[in-house]
C-alpha positions in Angstrom: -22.8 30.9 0.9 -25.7 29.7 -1.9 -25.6 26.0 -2.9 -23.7 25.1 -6.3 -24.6 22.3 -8.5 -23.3 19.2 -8.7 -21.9 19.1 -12.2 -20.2 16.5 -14.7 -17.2 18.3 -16.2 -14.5 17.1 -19.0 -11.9 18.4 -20.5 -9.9 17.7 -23.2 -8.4 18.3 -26.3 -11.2 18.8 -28.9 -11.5 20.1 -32.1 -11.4 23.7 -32.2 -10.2 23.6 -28.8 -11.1 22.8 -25.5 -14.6 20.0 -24.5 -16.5 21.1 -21.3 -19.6 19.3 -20.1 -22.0 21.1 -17.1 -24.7 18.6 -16.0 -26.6 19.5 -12.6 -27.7 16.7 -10.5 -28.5 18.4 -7.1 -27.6 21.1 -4.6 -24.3 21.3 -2.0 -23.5 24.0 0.0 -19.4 23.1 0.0 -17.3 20.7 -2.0 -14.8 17.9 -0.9 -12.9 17.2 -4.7 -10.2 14.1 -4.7 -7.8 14.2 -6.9 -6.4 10.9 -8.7 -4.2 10.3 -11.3 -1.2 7.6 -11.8 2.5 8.7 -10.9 3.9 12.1 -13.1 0.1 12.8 -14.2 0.1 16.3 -12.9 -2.1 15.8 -9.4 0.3 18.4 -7.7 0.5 21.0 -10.6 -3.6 20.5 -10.4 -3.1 21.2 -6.1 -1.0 24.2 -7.1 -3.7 26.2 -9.0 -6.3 25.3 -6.4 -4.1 26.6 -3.5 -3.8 29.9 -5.7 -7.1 30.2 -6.0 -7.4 29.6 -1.6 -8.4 26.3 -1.3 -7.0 24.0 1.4 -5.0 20.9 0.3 -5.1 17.9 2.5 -1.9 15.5 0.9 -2.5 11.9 1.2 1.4 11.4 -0.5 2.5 13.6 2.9 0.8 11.1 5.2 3.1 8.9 4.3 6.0 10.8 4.1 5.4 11.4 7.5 4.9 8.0 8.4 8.6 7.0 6.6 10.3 9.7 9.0 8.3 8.5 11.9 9.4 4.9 11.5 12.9 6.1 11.1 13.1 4.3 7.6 15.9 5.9 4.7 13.8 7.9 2.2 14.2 6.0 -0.6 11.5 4.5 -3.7 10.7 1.2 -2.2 10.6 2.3 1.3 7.6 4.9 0.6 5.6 1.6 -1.4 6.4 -0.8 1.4 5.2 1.8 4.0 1.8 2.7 2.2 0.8 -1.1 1.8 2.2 -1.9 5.3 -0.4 0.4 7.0 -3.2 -1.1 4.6 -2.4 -4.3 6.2 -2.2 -3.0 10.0 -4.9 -1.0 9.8 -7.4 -1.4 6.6 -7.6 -0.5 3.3 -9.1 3.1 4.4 -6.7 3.8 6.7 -5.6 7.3 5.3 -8.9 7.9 4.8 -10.3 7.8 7.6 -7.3 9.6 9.2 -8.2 12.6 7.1 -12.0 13.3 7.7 -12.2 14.8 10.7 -9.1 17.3 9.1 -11.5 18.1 6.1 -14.4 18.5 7.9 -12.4 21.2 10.0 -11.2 22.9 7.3 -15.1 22.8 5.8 -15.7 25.2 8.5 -14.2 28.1 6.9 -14.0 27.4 3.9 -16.6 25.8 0.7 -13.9 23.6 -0.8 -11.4 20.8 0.3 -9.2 19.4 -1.7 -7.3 16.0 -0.5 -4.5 15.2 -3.1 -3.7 11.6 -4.1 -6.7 9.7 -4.0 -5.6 5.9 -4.7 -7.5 3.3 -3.7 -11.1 2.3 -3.8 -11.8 1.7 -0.2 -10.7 5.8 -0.1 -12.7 6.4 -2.2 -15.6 4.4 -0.7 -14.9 6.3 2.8 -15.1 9.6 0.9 -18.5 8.8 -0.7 -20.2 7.6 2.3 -18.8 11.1 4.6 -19.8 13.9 1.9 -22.4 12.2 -0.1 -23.5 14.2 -3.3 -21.1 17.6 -1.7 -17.4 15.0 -2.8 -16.6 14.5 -6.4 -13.2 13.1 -8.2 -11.2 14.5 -10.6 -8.9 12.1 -12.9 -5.6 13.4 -14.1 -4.8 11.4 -17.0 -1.4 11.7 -19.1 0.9 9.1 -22.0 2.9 7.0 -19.1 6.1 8.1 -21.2 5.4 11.7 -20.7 4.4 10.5 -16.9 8.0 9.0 -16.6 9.8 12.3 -18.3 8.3 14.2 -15.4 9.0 12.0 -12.5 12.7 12.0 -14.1 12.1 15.7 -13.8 11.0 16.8 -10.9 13.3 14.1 -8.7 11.6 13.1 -6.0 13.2 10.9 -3.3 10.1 8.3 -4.0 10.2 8.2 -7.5 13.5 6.5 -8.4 14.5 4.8 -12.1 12.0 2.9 -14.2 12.0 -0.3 -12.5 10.8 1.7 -9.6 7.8 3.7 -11.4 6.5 0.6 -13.2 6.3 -0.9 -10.1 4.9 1.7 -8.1 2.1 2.2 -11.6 1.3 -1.8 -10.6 1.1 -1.4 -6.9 -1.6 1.9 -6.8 -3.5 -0.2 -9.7 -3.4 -2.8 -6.8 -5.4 -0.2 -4.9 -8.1 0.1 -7.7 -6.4 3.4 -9.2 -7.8 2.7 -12.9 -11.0 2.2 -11.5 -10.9 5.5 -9.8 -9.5 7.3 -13.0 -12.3 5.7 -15.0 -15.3 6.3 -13.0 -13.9 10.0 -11.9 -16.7 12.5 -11.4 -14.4 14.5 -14.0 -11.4 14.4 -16.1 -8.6 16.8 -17.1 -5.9 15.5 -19.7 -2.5 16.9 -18.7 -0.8 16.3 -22.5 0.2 20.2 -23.0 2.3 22.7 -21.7 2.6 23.2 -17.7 0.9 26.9 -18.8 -2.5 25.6 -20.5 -2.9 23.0 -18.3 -3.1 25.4 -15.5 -5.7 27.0 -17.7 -7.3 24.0 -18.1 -7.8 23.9 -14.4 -8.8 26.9 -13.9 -11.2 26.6 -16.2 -12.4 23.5 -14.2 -12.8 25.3 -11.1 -14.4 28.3 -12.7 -16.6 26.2 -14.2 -17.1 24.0 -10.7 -17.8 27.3 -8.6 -20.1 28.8 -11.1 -23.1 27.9 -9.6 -22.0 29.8 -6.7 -21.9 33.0 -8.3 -18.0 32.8 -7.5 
């Protein structure tokens, strides 16, 4: 496999249609992409086209899943917050992290992307930058937190709960430095359409992302 340039990508709505930016900043030979995005944004629609398209998903939401059902605790909204911040505390900021590397650099082996789903906190983040260097990038879903809130309603999941629970699980990963992340995000993908275009959008992304490779 050829290297592929690192690029700055963004899209969004634009006149006329769809805004995307390629800037080239250096050489990789694989990438390590994050994705981050507050609660109902999208960042599992986004992991659905990549796994189409044959790229391996590391979930940082399933690590803690997994860690409720090992501590034997009732799957409920609260439970899953108090969890993830208990194991910050016990262990460090990076905990989750630094539990995943040594699984992405595995997967690296075979294949010339990773991506870990649920990026949330800066100290990830930090970990991230430090193991993969210029070959890791970001990419920020970003959607209206009422059209957030109409999805998590949706889709029904055991940590998602009523309002209460999502404004306070919005405050909590802000805790983390989650607007921080979103802001500063290598790139940017605005989930505010149809589930159909913004899989397009996505693909577009990774199209454009993979170019360099002659993929």
């Amino acid at each position: 496999m050829g290297p592929v340039g690192v690029l700055k990508l963004s899209l969004s709505p634009a006149s006329g249609g769809m805004f995307l930016s390629v800037g080239h900043e250096g050489l990789v030979m694989a990438w390590v992409v994050a994705v981050c995005g507050m609660p109902g944004s999208g960042k599992g629609e986004f992991a659905g086209v990549l796994a189409e398209a044959g790229v391996p998903i590391v979930s940082m939401g399933d690590m803690i899943r997994a860690e409720v059902r090992t501590r034997g605790l009732v799957e409920e909204p609260h439970v899953f917050g108090e969890v993830a911040a208990a194991l910050r505390a016990e262990h460090g900021e990076d905990v989750l992290a630094v539990r995943l590397c040594e699984r992405v650099d595995e997967l690296l082996k075979n294949h010339d992307m990773v991506l870990i789903e649920g990026l949330r906190g800066t100290a990830e983040d930090a970990v991230f930058s430090a193991r993969w260097g210029k070959a890791y990038r970001t990419v920020a879903i970003e959607a209206d937190p009422e059209l957030r809130f109409t999805r998590i309603l949706r889709r029904g999941r055991s940590e998602d709960g009523d309002r209460a629970a999502f404004e306070a699980r919005n405050e909590r990963e802000r805790g983390w430095g989650l607007d921080r992340l979103i802001a500063d995000a290598s790139d940017a993908i605005h989930n505010d359409v149809e589930l159909d275009e913004f899989q397009a959008r996505c693909r577009l992304w990774l199209n454009a992302l993979r170019v360099g490779d002659g993929a």
